[in-house]
Each structure stands twice: as C-alpha cells, then as structure tokens.
MIDO-132198 format. One record per residue: x, y, z of N, C-alpha, C in turn; residue number from 1; residue in one letter. Coordinates in steps of 0.2 Angstrom, whole numbers. Layout:
REM residues N
{atom {X Y Z} {X Y Z} {X Y Z} NUM "a"}
...
REM end
This chain:
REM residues 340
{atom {-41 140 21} {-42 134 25} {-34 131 27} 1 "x"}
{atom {-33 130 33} {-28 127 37} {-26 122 30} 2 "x"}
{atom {-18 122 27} {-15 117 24} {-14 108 27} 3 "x"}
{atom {-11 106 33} {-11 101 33} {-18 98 36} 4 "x"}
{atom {-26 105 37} {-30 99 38} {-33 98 32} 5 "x"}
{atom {-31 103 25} {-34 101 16} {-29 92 15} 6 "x"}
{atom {-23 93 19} {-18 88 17} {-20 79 19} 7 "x"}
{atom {-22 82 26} {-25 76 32} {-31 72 26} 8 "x"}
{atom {-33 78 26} {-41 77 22} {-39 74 16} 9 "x"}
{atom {-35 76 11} {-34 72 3} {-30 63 4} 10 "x"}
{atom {-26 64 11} {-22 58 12} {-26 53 14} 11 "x"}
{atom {-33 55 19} {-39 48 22} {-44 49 14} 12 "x"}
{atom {-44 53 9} {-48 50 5} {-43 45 1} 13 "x"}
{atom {-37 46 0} {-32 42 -3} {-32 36 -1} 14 "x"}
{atom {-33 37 4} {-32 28 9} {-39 24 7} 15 "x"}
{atom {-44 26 8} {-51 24 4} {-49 19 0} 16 "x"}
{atom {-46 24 -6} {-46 21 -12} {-41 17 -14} 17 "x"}
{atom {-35 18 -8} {-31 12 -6} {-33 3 -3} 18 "x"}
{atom {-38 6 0} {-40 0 3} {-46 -4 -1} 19 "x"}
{atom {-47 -1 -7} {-52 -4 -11} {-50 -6 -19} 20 "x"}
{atom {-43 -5 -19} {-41 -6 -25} {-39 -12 -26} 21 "x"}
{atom {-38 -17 -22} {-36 -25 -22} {-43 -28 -24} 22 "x"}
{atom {-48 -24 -21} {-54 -28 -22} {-55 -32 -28} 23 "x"}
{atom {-56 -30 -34} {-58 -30 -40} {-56 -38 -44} 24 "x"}
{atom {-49 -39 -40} {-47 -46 -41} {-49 -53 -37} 25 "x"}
{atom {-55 -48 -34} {-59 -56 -29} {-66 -55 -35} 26 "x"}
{atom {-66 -53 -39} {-73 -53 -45} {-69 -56 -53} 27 "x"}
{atom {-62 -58 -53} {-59 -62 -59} {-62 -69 -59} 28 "x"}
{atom {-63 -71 -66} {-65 -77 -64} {-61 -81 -72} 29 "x"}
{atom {-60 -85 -74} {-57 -91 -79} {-49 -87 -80} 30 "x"}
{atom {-46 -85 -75} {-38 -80 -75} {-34 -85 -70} 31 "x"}
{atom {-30 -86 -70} {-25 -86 -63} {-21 -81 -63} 32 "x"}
{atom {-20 -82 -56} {-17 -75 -52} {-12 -69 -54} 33 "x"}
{atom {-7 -75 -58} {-3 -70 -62} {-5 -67 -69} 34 "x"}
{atom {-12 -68 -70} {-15 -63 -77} {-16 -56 -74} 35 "x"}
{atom {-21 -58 -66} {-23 -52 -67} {-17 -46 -63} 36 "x"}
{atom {-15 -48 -58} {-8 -47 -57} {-4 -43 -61} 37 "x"}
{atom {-3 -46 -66} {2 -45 -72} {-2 -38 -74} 38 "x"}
{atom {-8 -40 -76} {-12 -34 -80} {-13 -27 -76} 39 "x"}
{atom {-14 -28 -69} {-15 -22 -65} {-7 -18 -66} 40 "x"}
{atom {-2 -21 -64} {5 -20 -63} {7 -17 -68} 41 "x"}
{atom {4 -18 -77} {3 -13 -83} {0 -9 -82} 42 "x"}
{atom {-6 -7 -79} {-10 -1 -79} {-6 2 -74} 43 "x"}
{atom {-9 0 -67} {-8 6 -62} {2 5 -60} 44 "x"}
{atom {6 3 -63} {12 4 -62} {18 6 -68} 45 "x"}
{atom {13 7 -73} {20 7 -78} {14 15 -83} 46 "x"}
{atom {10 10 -87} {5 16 -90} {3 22 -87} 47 "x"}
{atom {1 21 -82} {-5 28 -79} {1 33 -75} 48 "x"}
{atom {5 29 -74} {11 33 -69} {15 37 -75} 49 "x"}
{atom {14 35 -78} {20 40 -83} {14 44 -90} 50 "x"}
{atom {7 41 -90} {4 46 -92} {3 52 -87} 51 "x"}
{atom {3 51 -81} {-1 56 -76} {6 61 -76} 52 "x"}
{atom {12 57 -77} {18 63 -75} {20 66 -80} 53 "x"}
{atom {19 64 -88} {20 69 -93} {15 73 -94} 54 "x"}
{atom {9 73 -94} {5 77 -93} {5 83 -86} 55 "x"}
{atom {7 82 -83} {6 87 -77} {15 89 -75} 56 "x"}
{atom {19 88 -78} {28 89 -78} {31 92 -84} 57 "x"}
{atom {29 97 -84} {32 100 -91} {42 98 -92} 58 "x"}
{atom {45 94 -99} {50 96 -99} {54 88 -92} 59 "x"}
{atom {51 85 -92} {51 79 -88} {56 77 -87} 60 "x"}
{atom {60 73 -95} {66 70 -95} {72 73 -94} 61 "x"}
{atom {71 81 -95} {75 86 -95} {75 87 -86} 62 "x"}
{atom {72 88 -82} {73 86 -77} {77 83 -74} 63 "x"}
{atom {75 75 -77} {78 67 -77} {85 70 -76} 64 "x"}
{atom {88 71 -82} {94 75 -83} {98 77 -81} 65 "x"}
{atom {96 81 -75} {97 88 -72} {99 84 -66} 66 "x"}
{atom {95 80 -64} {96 77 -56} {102 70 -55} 67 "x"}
{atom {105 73 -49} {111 67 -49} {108 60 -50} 68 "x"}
{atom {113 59 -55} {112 49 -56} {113 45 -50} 69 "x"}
{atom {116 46 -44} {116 42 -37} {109 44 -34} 70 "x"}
{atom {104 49 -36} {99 50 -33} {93 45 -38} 71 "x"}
{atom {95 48 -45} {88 41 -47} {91 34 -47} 72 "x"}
{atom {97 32 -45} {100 25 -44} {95 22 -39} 73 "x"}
{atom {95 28 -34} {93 25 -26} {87 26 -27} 74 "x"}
{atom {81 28 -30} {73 28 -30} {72 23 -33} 75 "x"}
{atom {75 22 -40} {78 15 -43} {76 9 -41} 76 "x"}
{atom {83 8 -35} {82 3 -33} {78 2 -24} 77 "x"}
{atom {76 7 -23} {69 6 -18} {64 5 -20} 78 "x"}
{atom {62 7 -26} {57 8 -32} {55 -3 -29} 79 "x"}
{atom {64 -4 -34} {62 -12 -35} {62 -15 -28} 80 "x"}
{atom {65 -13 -24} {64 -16 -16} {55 -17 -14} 81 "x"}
{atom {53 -11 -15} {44 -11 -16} {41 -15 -20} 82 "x"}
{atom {44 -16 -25} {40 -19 -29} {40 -27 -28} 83 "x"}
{atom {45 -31 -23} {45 -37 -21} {40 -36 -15} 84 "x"}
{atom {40 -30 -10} {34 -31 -7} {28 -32 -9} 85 "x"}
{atom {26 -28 -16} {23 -28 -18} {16 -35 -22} 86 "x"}
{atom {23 -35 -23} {23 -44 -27} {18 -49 -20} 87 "x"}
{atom {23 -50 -14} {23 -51 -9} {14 -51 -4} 88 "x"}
{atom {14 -43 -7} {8 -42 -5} {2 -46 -8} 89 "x"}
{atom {2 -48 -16} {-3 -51 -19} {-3 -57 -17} 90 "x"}
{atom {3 -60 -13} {2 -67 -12} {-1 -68 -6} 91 "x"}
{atom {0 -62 1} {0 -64 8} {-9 -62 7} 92 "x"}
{atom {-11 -58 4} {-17 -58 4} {-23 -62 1} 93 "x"}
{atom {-20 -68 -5} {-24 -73 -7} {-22 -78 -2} 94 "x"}
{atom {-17 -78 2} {-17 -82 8} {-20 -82 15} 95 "x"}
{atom {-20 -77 16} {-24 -72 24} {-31 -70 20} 96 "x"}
{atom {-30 -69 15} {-39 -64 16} {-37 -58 15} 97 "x"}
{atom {-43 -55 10} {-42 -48 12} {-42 -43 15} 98 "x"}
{atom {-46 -45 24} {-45 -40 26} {-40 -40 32} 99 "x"}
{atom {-37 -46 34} {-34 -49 38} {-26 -47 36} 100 "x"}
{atom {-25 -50 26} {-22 -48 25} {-18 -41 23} 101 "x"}
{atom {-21 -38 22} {-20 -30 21} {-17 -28 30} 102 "x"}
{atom {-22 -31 35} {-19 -28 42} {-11 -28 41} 103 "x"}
{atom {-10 -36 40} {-3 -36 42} {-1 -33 37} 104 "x"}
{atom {3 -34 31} {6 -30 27} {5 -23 27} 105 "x"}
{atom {0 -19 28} {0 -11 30} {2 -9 33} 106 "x"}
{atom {2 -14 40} {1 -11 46} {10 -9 48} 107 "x"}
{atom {12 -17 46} {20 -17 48} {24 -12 40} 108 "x"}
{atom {21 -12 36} {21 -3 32} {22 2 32} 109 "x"}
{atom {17 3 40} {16 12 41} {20 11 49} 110 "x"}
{atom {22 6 51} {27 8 56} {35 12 54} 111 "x"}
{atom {36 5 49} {42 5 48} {40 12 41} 112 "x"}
{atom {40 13 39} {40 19 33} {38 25 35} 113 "x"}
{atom {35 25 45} {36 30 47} {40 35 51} 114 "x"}
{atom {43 30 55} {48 27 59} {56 30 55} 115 "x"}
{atom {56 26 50} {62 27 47} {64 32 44} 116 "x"}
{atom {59 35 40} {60 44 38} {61 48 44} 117 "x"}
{atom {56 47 47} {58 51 54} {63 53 57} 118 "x"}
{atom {67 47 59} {73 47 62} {80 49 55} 119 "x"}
{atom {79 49 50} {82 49 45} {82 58 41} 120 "x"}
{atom {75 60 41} {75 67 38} {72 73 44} 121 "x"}
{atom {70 69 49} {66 73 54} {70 72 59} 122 "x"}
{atom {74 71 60} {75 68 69} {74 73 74} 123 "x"}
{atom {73 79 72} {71 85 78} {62 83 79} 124 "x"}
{atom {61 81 74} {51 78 74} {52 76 81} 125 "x"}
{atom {57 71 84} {54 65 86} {56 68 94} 126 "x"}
{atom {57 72 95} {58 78 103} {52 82 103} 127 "x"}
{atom {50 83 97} {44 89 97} {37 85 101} 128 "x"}
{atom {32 90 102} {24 87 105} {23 83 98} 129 "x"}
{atom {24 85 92} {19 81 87} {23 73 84} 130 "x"}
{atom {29 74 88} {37 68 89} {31 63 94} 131 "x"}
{atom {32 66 100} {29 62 106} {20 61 103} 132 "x"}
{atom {17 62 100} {8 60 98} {12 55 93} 133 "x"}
{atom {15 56 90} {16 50 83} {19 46 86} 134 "x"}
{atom {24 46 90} {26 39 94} {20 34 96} 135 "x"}
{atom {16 39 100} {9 35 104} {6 32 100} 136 "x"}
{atom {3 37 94} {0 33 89} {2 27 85} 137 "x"}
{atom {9 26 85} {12 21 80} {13 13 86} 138 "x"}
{atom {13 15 91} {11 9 98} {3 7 97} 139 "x"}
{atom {1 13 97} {-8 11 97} {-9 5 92} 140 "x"}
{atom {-4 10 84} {-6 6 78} {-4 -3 79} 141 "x"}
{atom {3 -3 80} {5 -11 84} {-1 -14 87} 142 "x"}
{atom {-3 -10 94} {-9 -16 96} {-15 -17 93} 143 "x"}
{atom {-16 -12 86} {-22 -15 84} {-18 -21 79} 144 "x"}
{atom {-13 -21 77} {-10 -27 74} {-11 -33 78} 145 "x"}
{atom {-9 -32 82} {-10 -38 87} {-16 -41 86} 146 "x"}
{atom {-19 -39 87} {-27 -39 88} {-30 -41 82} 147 "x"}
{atom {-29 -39 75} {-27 -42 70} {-26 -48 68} 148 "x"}
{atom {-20 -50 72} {-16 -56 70} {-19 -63 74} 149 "x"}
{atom {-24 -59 82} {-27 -63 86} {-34 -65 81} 150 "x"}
{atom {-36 -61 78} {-43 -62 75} {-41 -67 71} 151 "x"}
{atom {-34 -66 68} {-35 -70 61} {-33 -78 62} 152 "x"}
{atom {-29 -80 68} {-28 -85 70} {-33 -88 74} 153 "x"}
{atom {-38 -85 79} {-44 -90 78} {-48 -90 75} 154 "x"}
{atom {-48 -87 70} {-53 -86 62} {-51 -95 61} 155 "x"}
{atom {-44 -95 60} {-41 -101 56} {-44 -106 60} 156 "x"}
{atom {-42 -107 68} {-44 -112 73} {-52 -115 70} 157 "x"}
{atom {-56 -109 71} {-62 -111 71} {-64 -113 65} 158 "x"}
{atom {-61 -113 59} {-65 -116 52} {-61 -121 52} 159 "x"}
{atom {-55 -124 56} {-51 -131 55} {-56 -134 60} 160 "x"}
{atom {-57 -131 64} {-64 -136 68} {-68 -139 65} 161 "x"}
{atom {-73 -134 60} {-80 -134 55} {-76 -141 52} 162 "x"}
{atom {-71 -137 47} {-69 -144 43} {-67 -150 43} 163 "x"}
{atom {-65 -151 48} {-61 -155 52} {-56 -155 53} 164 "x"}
{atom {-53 -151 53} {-46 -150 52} {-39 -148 47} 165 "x"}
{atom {-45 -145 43} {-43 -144 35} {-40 -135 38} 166 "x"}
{atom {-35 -133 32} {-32 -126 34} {-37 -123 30} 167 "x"}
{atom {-36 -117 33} {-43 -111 31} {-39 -107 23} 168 "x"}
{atom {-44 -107 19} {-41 -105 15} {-45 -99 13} 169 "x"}
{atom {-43 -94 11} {-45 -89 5} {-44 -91 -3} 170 "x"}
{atom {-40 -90 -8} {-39 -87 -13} {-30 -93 -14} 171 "x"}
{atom {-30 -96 -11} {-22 -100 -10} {-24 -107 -6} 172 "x"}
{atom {-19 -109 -3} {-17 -115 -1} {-13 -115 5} 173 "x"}
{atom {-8 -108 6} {-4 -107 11} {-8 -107 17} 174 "x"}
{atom {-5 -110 23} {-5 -108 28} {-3 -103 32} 175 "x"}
{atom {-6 -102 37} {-9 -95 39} {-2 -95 44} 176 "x"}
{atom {1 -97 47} {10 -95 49} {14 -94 44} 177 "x"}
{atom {13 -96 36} {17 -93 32} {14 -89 29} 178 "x"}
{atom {7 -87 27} {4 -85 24} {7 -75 30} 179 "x"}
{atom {8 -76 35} {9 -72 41} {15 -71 38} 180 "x"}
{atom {21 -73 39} {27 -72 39} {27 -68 32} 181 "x"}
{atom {23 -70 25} {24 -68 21} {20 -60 20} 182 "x"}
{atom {17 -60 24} {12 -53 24} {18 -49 29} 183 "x"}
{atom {23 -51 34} {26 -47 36} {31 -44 31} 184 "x"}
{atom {35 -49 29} {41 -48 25} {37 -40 17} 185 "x"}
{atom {32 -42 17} {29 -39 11} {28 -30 14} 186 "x"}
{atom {28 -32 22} {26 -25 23} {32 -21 24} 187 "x"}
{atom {36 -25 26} {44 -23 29} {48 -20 22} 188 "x"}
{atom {47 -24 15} {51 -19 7} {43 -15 4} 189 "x"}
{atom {37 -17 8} {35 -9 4} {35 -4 9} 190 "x"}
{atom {37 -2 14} {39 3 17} {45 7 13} 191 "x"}
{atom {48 5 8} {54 6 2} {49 10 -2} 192 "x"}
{atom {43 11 -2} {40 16 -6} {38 22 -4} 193 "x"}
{atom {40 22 4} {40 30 9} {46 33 7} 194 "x"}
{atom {52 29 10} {57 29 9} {58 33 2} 195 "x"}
{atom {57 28 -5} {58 34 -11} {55 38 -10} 196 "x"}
{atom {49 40 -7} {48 48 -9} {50 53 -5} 197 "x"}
{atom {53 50 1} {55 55 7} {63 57 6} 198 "x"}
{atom {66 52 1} {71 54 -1} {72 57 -7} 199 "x"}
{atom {67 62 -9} {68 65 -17} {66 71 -17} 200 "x"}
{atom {69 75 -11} {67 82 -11} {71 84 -13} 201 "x"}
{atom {77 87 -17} {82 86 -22} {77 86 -29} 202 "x"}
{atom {75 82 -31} {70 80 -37} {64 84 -37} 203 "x"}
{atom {62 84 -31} {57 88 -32} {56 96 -33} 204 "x"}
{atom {64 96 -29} {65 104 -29} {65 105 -37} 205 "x"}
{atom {69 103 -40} {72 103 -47} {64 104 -52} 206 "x"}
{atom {60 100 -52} {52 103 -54} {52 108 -53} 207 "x"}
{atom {50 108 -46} {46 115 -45} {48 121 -48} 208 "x"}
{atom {57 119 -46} {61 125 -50} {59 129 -57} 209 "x"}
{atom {58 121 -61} {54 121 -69} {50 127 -69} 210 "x"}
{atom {42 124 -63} {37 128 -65} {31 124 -66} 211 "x"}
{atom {34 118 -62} {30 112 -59} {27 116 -54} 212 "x"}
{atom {19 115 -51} {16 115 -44} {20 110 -39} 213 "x"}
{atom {21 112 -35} {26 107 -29} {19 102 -28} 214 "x"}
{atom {12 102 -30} {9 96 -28} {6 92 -34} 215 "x"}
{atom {11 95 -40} {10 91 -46} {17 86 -45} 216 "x"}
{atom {23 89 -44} {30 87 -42} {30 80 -41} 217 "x"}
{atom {26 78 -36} {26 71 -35} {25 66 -40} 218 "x"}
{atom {22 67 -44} {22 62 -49} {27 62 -53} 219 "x"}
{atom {34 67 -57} {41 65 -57} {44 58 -52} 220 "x"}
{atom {41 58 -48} {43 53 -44} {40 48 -42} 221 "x"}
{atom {33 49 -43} {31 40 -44} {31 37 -49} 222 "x"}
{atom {34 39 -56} {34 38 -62} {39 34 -60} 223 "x"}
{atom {47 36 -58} {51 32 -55} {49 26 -52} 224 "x"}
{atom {48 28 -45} {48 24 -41} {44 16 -43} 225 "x"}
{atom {37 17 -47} {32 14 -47} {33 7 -55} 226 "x"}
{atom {37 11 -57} {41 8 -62} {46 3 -63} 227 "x"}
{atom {49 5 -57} {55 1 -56} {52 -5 -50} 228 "x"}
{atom {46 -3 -48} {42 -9 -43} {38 -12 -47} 229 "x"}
{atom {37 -11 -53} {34 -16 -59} {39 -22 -60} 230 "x"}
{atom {45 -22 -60} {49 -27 -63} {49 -32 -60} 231 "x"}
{atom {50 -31 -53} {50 -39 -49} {44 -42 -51} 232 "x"}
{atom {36 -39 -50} {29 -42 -53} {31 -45 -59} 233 "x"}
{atom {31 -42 -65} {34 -43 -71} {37 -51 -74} 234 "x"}
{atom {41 -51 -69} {48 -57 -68} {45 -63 -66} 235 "x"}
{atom {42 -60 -62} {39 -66 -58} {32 -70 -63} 236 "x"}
{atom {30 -65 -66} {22 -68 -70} {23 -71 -74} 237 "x"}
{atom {28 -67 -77} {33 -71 -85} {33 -77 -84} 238 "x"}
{atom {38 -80 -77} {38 -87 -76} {32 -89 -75} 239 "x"}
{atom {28 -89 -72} {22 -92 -71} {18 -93 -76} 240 "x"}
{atom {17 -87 -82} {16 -88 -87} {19 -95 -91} 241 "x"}
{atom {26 -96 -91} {27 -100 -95} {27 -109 -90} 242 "x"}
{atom {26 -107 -84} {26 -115 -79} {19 -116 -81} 243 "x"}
{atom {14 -112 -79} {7 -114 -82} {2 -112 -88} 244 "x"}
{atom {7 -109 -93} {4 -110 -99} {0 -104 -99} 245 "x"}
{atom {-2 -101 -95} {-7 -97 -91} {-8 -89 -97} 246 "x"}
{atom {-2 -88 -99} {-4 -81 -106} {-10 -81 -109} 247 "x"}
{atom {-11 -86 -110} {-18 -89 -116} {-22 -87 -113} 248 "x"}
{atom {-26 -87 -107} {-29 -85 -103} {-31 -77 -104} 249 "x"}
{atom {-28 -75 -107} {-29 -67 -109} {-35 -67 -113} 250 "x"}
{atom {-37 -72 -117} {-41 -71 -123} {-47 -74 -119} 251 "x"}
{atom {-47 -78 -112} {-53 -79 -110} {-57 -72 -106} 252 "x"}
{atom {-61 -74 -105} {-65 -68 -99} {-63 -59 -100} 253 "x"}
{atom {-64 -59 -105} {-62 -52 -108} {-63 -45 -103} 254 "x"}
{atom {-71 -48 -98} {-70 -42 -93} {-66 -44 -87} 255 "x"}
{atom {-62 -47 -88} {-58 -45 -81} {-51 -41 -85} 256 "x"}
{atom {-53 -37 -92} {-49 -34 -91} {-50 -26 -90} 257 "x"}
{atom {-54 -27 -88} {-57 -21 -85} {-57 -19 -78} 258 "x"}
{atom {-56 -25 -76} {-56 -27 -68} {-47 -24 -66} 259 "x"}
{atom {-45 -26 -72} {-35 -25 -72} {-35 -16 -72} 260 "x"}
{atom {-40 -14 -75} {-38 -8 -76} {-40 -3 -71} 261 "x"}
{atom {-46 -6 -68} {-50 0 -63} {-44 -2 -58} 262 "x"}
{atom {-42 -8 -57} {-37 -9 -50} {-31 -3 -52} 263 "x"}
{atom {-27 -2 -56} {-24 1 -56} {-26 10 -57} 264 "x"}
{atom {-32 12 -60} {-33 17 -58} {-37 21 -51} 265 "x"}
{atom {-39 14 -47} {-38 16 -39} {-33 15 -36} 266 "x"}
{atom {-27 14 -37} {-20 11 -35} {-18 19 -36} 267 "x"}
{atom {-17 21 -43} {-15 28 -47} {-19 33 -44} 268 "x"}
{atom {-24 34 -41} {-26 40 -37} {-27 40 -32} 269 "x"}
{atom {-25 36 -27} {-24 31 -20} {-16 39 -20} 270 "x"}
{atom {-12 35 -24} {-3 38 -25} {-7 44 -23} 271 "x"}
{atom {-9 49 -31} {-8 54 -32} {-10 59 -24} 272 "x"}
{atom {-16 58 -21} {-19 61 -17} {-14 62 -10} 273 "x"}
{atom {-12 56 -10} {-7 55 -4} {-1 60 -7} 274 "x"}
{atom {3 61 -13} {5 65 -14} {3 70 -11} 275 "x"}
{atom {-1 75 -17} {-4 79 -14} {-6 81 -8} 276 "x"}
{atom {-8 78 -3} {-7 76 4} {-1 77 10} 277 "x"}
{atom {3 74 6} {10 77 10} {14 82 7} 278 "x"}
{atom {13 84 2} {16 91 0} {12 97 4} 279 "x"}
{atom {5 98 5} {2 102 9} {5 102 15} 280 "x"}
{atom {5 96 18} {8 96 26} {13 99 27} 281 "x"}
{atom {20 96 22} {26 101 23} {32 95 25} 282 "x"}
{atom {37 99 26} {42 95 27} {42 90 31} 283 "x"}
{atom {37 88 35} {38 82 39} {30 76 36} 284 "x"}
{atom {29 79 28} {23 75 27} {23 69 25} 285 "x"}
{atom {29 65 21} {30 59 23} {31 57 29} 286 "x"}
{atom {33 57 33} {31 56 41} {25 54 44} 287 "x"}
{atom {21 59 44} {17 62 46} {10 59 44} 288 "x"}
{atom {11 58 34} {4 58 31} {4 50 30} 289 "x"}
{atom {11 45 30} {11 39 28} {7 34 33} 290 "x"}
{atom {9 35 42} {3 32 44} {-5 33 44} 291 "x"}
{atom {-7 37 40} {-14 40 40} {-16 37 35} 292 "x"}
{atom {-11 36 29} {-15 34 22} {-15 26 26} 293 "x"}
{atom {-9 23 28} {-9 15 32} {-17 13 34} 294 "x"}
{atom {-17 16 39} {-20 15 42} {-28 15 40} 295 "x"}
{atom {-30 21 38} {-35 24 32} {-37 20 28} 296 "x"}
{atom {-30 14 26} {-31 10 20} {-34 1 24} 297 "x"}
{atom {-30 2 30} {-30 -7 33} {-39 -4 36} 298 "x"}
{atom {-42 0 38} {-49 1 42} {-53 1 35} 299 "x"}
{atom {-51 3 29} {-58 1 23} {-54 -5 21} 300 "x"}
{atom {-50 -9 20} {-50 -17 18} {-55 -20 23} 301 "x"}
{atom {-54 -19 28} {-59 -24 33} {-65 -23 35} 302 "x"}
{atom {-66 -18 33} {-73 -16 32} {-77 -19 26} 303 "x"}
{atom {-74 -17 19} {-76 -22 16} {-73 -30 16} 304 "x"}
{atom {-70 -32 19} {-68 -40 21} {-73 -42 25} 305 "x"}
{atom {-80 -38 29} {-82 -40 34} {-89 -39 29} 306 "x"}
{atom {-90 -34 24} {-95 -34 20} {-95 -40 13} 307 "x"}
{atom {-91 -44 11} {-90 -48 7} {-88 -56 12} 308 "x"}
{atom {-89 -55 18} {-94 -59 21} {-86 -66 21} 309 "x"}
{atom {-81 -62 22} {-72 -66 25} {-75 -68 29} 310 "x"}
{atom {-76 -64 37} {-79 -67 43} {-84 -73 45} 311 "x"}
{atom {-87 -74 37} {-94 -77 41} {-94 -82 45} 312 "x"}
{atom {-97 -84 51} {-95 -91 55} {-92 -92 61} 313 "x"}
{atom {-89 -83 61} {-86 -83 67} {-89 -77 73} 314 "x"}
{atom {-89 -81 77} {-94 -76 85} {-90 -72 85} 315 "x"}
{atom {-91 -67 91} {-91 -61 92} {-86 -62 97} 316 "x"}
{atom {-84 -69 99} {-77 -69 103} {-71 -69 98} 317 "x"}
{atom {-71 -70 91} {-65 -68 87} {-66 -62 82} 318 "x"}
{atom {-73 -61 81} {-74 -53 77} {-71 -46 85} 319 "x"}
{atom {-74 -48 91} {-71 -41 96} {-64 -41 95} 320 "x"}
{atom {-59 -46 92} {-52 -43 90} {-51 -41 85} 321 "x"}
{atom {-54 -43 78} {-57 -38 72} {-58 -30 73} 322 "x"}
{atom {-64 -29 77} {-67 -23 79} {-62 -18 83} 323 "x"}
{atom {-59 -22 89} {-54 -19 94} {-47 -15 90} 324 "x"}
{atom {-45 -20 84} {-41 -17 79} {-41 -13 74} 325 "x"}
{atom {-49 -10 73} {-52 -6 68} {-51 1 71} 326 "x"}
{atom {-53 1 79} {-55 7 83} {-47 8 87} 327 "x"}
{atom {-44 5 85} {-37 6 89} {-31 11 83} 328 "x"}
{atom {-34 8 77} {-33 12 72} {-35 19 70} 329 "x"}
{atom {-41 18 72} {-45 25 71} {-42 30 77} 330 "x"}
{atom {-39 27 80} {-37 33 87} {-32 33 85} 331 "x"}
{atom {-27 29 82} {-22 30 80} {-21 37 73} 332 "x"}
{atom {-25 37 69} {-26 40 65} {-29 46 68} 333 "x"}
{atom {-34 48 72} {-37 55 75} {-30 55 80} 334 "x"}
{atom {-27 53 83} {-20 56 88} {-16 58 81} 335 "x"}
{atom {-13 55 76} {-8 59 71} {-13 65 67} 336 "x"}
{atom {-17 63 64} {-21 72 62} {-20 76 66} 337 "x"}
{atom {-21 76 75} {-20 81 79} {-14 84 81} 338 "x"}
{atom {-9 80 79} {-3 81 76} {0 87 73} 339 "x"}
{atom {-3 84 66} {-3 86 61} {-4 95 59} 340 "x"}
REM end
C-alpha cells in the first residue's frame, strides 16, 4: 500500500481523536477549570508522553546525551512556547465554545505551522505542483475561518437579542472580541508544536540510528516537547489553586478523574498517529500532514459542538456559515491528500 496514503489515513484518524479529546471537560461537574486542566496536563502531557517513549525507545536518555544541547534547548523552549498556546487554548474555548472555538485556534494553527516549516525545511516544496495545491489549500482553510468567525459573531448577536442584551456565554464570561483575540494568540504559539517536531530530524536520526523504528522515533520527541508545554499549565493552576482555594476540590467528584485521564489519553494518541503519519509521508510530512490533522480536528469539534446542541437557537442564516466552513475545510483537506 502506497506510504503517504497509510500516512494521510493514520493523520485524519489522529485528527478525530484530536477533535474529541477537549470534550470530556464539558461533562466535570463540582471542579473548576483549573482542577481539570491541571489533571489532564498530568496525564496526557507529562505521564503518558514519557511512558509511551520509554517503552517503545530503547536506551532513551542515552540518546538525550548523544544529541546537541542547543537542539534540546530549542524543542525546550518551543515545547513551553506551545504550551502557553496550550494554556491559551483552555481559556479561548470556554469562552467561544467548542466548536467555534477549536475553529479559531486550529485553524490559525495549521496555517501558520504549515507555512512556516515549509518555507524553513522545504522551500523547494513550495515551486513544486504539491507547493502550489498546499498553497490553495491553506486560502481555502482561511475562508473557512472566516466563515467561522462570521457564524460565531452572529451566534453572539442573536442570543444578546433573546436575552436582552446579555453577552453569550459558554463556559466563561469573556467576551466574544477577546474571547477571539484569545483564541488567535493561542493558535499562533501552538503552531510551536510543528515547529518542534519539524526541527528534530537530527534527534530523530540519532534513534533510528539506536534501533528505534523511524515511526516509533517520534515519541523521543514528544516526551520533550510536551513536557516542557506542561509548565506554563502547571504555573498557571498552581496560582489559581492558591487564589481560589480550588486543590481541595480534588477530593470532590472523584469521576471526573477519569474524565482528566481519558482527555489526556485522547490527546496522547491524537500525537502518536500524527507521528506515525508524517514519518510515513517522508521528508515533507510535517508540512504536509499538519494541516490535515488541523483541519480533521476543527470539522470533528463542530460536529460535535453542533451535536451537544452549541448551536441551538440559531436559523440557518448563521448555521450556512457554520456548514460553509466545515466543507471548505473538507476541500481543503481532499486538495492536500491529493498532494500528498
């Protein structure tokens, strides 16, 4: 079987599970936000990422060793660059909404995380036919943002109507121009997390050299990268923890720590398959495979955002910019597989 259609194919199921792994914390209940937060960001960014890579990286820290200190400096500190989007990301989505917000933050994600490797480790990509389809595609992806950002604004208009004038809330209090600004800024430092893996083929040589599968390899590197994007969350709960008292909370509602755990186990094989997924495609699979998993991921959020009933209230003159944005995605997505 063709490698980058096994690759295409493990990076859109990866995106699934990407788009469904936020879920889990619209079903917490006696928590505030930084318990559960805090608790995913233990499992699927510190725990699971470093049991998945000693298990499957024989000889790891010897590795670690091997490879220049100016290269894990820099996965390092894109690691923690991502991990303030990260952060970033929990907030702009209990302020937009799920499916609204996932748009914005993935969306301005998979431009710029694709855009910038490209020009950076590929720049002969971007003269080639599969240069010019990715271009098109990543305009496509933009207007489905748009369209997006049109649905979410009169989402707001029409329930400040219903209520009289009250701001639409999800999960917050923010306003939908910051709650916006916040969802951009968030997608703009987690494109820091293409970036690390597109810069670690050095790292990854140095595995495979071991005796690593080259699509076990990746997880040397997201053990990195994903760790060092736990400490801005971290920082942040700590404080919150101690403004609102809120650690004690641990001892209430015992299944939502089960809720903390599945998030981070869809989070952790969300990574892996994308992994997997751009190693198959080959030297241009970050590139290549980053806006598919985006994309993959922003079309199953709003799906279920449109299933768990975000929408409800509003006519099909602001859901057609919902839908317009879904299928503009999906073309965007079928033009880079074809790519690919």
């Amino acid at each position: 079987m063709n490698d980058n259609l096994v690759g295409t194919g493990l990076i859109i199921v990866g995106s699934v599970l990407n788009g469904l792994w936020a879920y889990p914390m619209k079903c917490v209940k006696d928590w505030r936000w930084e318990n559960i937060w805090f608790l995913f960001g233990l499992f699927g960014l510190v725990i699971l990422p470093w049991v998945v890579a000693l298990l499957t990286v024989p000889g790891l820290f010897t590795i670690y060793g091997r490879t220049p200190g100016a290269l894990i400096v820099g996965v390092l500190g894109l690691g923690c660059a991502w991990g303030v989007g990260s952060l970033l990301f929990g907030l702009g989505v209990s302020a937009l909404g799920f499916s609204l917000g996932y748009a914005m933050v993935i969306g301005t994600s998979a431009v710029l995380g694709t855009v910038i490797p490209a020009l950076l480790f590929n720049p002969e990509l971007v003269s080639t036919r599969r240069g010019g389809a990715l271009m098109v595609a990543l305009f496509i992806m933009i207007a489905g943002l748009v369209s997006f950002a049109t649905a979410g604004r009169k989402r707001e208009a029409l329930t400040a109507k219903v209520s009289g004038g009250g701001t639409y809330k999800i999960l917050s209090n923010t306003q939908f121009l910051r709650g916006l600004g916040i969802c951009f800024l968030s997608g703009l430092l987690s494109a820091c997390f293409n970036f690390g893996f597109a810069v670690t083929r050095p790292l990854l040589d140095l595995v495979v050299e071991s005796g690593t599968p080259r699509t076990f390899a990746t997880n040397a590197v997201w053990a990195l990268v994903m760790s060092a994007g736990f400490v801005p969350s971290a920082l942040y709960c700590v404080w919150l923890f101690r403004k609102h008292q809120s650690f004690k909370q641990f001892s209430k509602g015992t299944v939502n720590w089960s809720f903390g755990l599945l998030m981070g186990l869809l989070w952790m094989a969300s990574v892996v398959l994308y992994g997997f997924g751009a190693v198959f495609i080959g030297s241009a699979g970050a590139t290549l495979g980053w806006p598919v998993l985006m994309a993959g991921t922003v079309i199953t959020a709003n799906l279920l955002g449109l299933a768990t009933r975000e929408w409800i209230g509003t006519g099909w003159e602001t859901k057609k910019y919902l839908f317009t944005g879904i299928g503009l995605l999906v073309l965007s997505v079928v033009i880079i597989g074809s790519a690919s």
